[in-house]
Structures are given as structure tokens and as C-alpha cells.
C-alpha positions as CSV (number, residue, x, y, z in Angstrom):
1,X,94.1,101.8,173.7
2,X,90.4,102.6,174.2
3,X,88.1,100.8,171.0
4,X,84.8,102.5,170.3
5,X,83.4,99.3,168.7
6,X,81.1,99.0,171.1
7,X,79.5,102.1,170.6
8,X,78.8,101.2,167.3
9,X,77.3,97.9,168.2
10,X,75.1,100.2,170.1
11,X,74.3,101.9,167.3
12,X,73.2,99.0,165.2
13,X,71.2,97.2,168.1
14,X,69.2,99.9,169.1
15,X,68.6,101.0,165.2
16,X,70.5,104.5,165.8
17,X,72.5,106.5,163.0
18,X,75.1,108.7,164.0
19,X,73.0,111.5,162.1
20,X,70.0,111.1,164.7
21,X,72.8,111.7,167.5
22,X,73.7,115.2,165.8
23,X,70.4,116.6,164.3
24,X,67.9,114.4,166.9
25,X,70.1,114.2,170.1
26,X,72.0,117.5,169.7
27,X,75.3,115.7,169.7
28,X,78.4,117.5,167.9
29,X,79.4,116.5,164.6
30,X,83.2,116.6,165.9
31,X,81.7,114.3,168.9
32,X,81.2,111.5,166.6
33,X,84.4,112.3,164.2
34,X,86.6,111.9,167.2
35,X,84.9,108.5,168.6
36,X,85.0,107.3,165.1
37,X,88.5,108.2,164.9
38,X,89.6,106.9,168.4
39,X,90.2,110.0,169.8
40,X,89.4,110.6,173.2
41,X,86.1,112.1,174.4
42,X,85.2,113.4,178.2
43,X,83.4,111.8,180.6
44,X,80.5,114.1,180.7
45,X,79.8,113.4,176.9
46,X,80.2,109.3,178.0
47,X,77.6,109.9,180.4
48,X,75.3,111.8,178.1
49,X,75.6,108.7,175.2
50,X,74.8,106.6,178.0
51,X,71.6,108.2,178.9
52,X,70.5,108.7,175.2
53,X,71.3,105.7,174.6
54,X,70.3,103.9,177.1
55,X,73.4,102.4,178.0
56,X,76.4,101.4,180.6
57,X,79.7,102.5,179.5
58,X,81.1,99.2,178.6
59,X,78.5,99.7,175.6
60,X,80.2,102.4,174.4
61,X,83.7,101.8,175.0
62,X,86.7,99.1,176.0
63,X,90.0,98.9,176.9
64,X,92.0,96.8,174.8
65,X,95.9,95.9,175.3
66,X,98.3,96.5,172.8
């Protein structure tokens, strides 16, 4: 299963709201519903978080076992 706890971790570390990712970024608002709902997102919008927010991937996301 893939946790987004990182991501917000992120978030709170670098002083970031999720509505600065929509209306200062120009990320989607279903973007954020599906991380915050564990659903999957591509690679491409991965990458993009990670250059917004300055970031490796492993700040966004992890792998955990079930």
C-alpha cells in the first residue's frame, strides 16, 4: 500500500497548505483529494510536487507492507 504521510510532513516542515498547492501552485483540487485519500496519482504530478516542493520522492510518498 503506498502512505502519503510523508507528503504531509512536507507540508508542515516547509509551512505549505494544501490551498497554496491549488490557488498558488496550480495544483488540482482532485490532485490533493486523491493523495489525501490514498488513491494513486502519476508520476508526472510526483515529479511536479517534488519540484514545488522542493523535494525527493520519499518526501512525498512510501511503501508500507500490509
Amino acid at each position: 500500500m503506498i502512505s502519503y504521510k510523508p507528503f504531509y510532513e512536507t507540508l508542515f516542515k516547509k509551512n505549505i497548505t494544501e490551498y497554496q498547492l491549488i490557488y498558488k501552485e496550480g495544483f488540482s483540487a482532485n490532485t490533493i483529494h486523491r493523495i489525501k485519500h490514498g488513491e494513486a496519482i502519476s508520476t508526472k504530478t510526483l515529479d511536479a510536487l517534488c519540484y514545488t516542493l522542493d523535494c525527493e520522492v520519499e518526501d512525498i510518498l512510501k511503501h508500507v507492507k500490509e
